[in-house]
N, C-alpha and C positions, 0 to 999 in steps of 0.2 A: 220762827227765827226773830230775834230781838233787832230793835233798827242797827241798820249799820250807816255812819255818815260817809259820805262820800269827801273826802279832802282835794284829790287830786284824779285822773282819770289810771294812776295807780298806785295811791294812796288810800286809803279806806281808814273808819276806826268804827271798831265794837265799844262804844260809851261804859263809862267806870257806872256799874249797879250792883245791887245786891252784896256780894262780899267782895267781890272785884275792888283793891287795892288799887288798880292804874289802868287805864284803857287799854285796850288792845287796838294794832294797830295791822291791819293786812298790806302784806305788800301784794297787791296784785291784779290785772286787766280784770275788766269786766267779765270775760270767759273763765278767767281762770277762778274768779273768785267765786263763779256757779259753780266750776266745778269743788269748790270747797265747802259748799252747801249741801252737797249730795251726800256726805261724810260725816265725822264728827268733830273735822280740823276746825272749825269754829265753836264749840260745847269748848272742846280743849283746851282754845286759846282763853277762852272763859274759865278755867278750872286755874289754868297759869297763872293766871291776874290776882286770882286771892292766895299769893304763896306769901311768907312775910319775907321782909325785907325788899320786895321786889321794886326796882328803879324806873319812874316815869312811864312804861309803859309794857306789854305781852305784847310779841312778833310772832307774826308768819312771814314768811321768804314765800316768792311766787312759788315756788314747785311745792306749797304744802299741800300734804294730806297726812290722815287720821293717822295716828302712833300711840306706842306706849306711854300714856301720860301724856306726856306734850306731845302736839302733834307734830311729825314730822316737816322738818322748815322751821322749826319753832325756836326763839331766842329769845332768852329772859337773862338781866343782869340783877344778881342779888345781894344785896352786902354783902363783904364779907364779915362784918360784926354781927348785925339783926338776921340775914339771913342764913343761907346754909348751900348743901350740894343736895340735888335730886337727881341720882343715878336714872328717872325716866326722862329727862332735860339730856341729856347726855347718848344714852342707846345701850342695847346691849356690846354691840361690835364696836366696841370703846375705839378712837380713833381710823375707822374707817374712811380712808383716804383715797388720793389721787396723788399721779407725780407723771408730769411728761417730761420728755426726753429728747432730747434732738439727735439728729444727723444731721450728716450735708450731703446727702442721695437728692434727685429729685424722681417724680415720681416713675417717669421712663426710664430712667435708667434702673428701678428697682425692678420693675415690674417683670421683666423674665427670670428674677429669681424669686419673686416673692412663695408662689405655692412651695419651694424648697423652705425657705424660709420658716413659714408657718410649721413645717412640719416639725422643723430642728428646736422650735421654742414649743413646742405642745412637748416634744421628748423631754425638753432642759426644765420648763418650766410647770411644777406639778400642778393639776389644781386639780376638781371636784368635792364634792360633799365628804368630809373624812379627809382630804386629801394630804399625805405625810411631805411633808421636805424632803431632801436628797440629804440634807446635814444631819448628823445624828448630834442631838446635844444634850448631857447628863445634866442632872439640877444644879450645879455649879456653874456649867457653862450658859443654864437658863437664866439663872440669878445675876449673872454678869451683863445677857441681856435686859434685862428687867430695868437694873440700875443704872446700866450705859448706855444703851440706847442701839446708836449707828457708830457710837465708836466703838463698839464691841464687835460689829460687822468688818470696817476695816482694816480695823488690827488683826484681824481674822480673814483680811485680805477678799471681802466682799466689797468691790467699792474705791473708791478715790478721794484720797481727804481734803478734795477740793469741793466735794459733793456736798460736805456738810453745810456749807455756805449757805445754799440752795435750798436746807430742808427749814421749816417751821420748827423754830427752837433747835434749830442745828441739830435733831434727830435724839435730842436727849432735855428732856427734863425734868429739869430740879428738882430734886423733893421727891422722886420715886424711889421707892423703897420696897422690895422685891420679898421681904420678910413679911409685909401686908397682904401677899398675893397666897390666897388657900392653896393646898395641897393639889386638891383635886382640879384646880385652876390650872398649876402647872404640869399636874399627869396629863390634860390634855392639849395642853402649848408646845410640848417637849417636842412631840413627834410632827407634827405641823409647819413648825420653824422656817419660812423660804416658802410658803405654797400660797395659792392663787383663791384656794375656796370657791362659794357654789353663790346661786341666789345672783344679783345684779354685781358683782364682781366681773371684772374681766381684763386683757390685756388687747390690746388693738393699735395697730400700724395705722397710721394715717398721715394724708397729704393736708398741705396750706389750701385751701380755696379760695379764702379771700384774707384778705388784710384790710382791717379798716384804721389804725394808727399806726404806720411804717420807723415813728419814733421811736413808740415806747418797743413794735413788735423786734425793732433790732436790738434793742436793747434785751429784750426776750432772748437773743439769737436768731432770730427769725428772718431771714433777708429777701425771700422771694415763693411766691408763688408756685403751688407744688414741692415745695422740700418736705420731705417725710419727718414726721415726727412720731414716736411709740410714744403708749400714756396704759398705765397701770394701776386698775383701782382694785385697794384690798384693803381687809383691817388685822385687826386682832386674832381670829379666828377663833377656837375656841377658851381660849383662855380670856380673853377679854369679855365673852360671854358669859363664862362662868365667874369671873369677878362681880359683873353686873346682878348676877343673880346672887349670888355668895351674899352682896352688902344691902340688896334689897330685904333677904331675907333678917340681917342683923339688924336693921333699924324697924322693921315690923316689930319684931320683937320687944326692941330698948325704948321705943317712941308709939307705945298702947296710943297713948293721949293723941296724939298728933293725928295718927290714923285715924281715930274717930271722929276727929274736925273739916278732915278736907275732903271735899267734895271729888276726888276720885282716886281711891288709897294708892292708885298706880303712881302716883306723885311723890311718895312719901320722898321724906327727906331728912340730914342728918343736920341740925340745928350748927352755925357758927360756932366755933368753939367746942365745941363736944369731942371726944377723943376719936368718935364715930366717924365725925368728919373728918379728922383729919387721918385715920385708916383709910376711909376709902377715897380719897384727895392722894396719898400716896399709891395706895393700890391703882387707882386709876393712869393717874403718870408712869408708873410700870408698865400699865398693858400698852400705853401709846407709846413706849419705848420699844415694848414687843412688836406692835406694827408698822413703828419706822423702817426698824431692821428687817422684819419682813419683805417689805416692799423692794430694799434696799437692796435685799440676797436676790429678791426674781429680775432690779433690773439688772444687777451683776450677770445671771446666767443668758436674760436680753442680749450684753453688751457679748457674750461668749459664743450665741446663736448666729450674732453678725459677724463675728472674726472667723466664727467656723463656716459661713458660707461664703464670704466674700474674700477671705486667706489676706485680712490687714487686720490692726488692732485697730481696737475701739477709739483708740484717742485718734487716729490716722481719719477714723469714719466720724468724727466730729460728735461722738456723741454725748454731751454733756448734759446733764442734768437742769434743766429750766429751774424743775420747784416742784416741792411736794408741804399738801396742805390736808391738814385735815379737817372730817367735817361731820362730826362724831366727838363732842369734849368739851371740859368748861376750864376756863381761861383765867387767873385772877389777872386780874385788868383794871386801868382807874380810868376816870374818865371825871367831867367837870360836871355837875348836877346840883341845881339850885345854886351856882355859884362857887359850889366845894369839888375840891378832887377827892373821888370817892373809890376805895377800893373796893372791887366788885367780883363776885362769880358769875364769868358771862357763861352760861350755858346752850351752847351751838348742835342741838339736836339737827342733822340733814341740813348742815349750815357750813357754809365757808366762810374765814376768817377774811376781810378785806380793808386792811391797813391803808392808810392812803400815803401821801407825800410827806418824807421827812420821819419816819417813823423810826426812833431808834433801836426798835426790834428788828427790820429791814436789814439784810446785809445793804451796803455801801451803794451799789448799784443800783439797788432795787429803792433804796431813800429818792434815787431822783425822779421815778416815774408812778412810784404805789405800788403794792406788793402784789405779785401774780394771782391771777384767781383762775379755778382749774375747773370747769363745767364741763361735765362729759353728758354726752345724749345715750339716748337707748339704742339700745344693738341697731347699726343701719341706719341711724339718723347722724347728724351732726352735731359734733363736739365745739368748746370755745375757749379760747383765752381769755379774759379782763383782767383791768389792772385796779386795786382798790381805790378808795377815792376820801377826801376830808368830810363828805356827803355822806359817806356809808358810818364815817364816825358819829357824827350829830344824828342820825334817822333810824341806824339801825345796830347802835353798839357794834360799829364795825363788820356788819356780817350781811352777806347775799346768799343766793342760792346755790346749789351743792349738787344742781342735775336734773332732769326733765320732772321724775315725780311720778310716778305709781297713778293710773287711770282707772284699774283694774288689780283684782289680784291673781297671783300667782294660779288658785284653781280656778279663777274665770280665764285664764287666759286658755289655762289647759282645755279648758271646754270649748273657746272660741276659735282656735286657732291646731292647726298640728304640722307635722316636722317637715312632712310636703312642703305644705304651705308657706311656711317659714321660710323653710330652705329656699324655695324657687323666687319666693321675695329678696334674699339678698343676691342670688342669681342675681335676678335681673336689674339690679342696681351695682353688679360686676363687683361686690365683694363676697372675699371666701368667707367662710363659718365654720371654723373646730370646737365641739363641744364634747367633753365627755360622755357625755346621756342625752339622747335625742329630748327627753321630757325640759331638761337643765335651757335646754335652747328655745324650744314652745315659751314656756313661763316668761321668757326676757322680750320675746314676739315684740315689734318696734311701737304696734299699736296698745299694748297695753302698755304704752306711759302715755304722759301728757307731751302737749309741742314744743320739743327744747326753744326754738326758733322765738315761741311767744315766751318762755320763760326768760331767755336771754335776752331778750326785745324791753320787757317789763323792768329787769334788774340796771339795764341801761338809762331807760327811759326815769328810773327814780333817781339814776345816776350813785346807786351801790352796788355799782360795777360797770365800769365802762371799757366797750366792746374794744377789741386788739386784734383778735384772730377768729377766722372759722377754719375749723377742720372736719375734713371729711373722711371718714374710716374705707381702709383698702382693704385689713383684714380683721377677724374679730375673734379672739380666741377665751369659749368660756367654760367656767365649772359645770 
């Protein structure tokens, strides 16, 4: 392992050598950054650093580990002139996100309805591996998503048009173009539309436990201790997959040269300016238009589970929309560099976006305290609020971490762990568990991630992302 210097006790940097363009910079504790040594998230942040165009420096977010190309947690900002877009900076599940939700239940008064509950959002809300929507939508109605977003949802009467406030890019952005999205992209988006999907995806009820800023957390909606909040993480599904794969394989193709020079072809990338990139820059915007709406139909059928159990409407049950962020996508963004405002491809592999104060992206509200950041834990552990910071602008191109982080994988978990086992673990920390497939629920097992607790500790402590809320999960409902 090449030296790494120690800056701060969690700040790190892999020094600029060999073809490496700009140092690499870890955000992360001493433990965590072992655990990034065990892997190949540091080779990768090494592989990021010699991209062209790339700006002062290659990130990891504390929850990184090894991925497609850039490792996951990984954030790199590239020109938008000199450099380009690398579909492995980005992920296959093109804007796989989070979004919580509030009520005004607290937790006792939910709690003798909750197993009803669960039941009625496992019915309303589809998910699994494959898993279709309730919506049937023809390729016109898909293309309308593509290009609109979450106003396609609401006009469509998924939703409150007060929600869009609330979403990242108000649930549509610019420049997608639903004509760049392959065929077979959309044969498998069609039927999907509205579903939950399999893998670390999931939907979960959970109470306030602590509040550590009572400012910014009411400003959140957040007023007290024990008030329930739902939070819903999904992406693309398969259509955002199949675009990821669709434009890797065309720039293989168009950019021989290119493959040949970089030190791991999983990187490849579609040069500034090239028609290449700006295909799959609109293709890409498409599928996160697909995943707003996504997200936006399951909490709609959410807010329908609570009116069906508790006989009020959703707006009576205070359920309003916090914020939905994604953390899967790259961003053009400018930022100050040597002096210049530079316009840039931030590229946010397992990364959240974290705007701080005054941001004229920020709805109104969210200008006076920094933009919400959404860290969910693994099944059974606790989830967090943050609020972004002018720290995360200067240190890390605006971006934190995006969730606890993969310890193990999916067939070690299957080996280490089984549905007993699992099951009787969240027993006895008095949350329920629906999963479609007893195996779906082993994989997610709480010990194979890392300690959200230290990841959200670290992302604090560098101050790109400072702490708001803890939440603790009541129930947990996965693919």
């Amino acid at each position: 392992m090449e030296t790494i210097n120690k800056i701060s006790n969690v700040l790190w940097e892999l020094p600029q050598g060999g073809d490496m363009k700009v140092p690499g910079i870890i955000v992360a504790s001493e433990n965590l950054l072992e655990k990034m040594k065990q892997d190949r998230t540091l080779k990768q942040l090494k592989n990021v650093a010699t991209l062209p165009g790339i700006q002062k420096k290659a990130l990891v977010m504390p929850d990184g580990h090894e991925g497609y190309g850039f490792p996951i947690g990984g954030v790199a900002a590239l020109d938008a002139k000199e450099g380009g877009i690398s579909p492995g900076g980005i992920g296959f599940d093109i804007n796989c996100g989070v979004r919580a939700i509030l009520t005004n239940f607290k937790e006792d008064e939910l709690k003798p309805y909750l197993k009803q509950l669960v039941n009625v959002i496992f019915k309303n809300v589809p998910a699994g591996v494959g898993s279709k929507g309730k919506t049937k939508v023809d390729q016109n109605n898909l293309d309308d998503v593509l290009n609109l977003g979450v106003k396609w949802a609401i006009e469509n009467d998924f939703g409150w048009e007060k929600d869009l406030k609330n979403i990242e890019e108000q649930g549509a952005f610019k420049g997608a173009d639903a004509s760049k999205v392959s065929a077979e992209a959309k044969k498998r988006g069609m039927p999907q539309i509205g579903s939950l999907g399999s893998g670390n995806h999931f939907l979960e009820i959970q109470k306030v436990e602590e509040i550590y800023d009572e400012k910014v957390a009411k400003v959140f909606g957040i007023n007290e201790l024990n008030q329930v909040i739902v939070m819903i993480h999904s992406g693309s599904r398969g259509l955002g997959h199949q675009v990821c794969s669709d434009y890797i394989r065309t720039f293989e193709k168009s950019f021989k040269d290119i493959v040949a020079k970089l030190p791991d072809r999983e990187l490849i990338y579609a040069p500034a300016g090239t028609q290449e990139c700006e295909d799959y820059l609109a293709a890409m915007k498409a599928a996160a238009n697909y995943a707003w709406t996504n997200r936006h139909m399951m909490m709609h059928w959410v807010r329908n589970s609570f009116e069906e159990v508790f006989k009020r409407s959703a707006e009576d049950l205070g359920m309003n929309l916090i914020y939905d962020v994604a953390h899967n996508i790259a961003k053009e963004e400018s930022y100050k560099i040597d002096g210049k405002l530079r316009k840039v491809y931030v590229h946010r592999k397992g990364a959240t976006r974290a705007f701080g104060l005054d941001n004229p992206e920020l709805p109104i509200h969210y200008q006076k305290t920094g933009q919400p950041i959404i860290i969910p834990g693994s099944m059974g552990t606790a989830s967090y609020l943050l609020v972004g910071s002018k720290t995360a602008e200067e240190v890390t191109f605006s971006s934190t971490a995006h969730g606890a982080g993969r310890a193990m994988s999916r067939s070690e978990a299957l080996k280490q762990y089984t549905y007993s086992s699992v099951n009787k673990e969240m027993e006895s920390k008095g949350i329920i568990a629906r999963s479609v497939t007893k195996g779906g629920l082993v994989e997610e097992a709480p010990g194979a991630y890392k300690d959200i607790d230290e990841v959200v500790k670290t992302s604090h402590e560098a101050g790109i992302g400072q702490l708001v809320v803890k939440l603790k999960p009541l129930a947990v409902i996965k693919g």
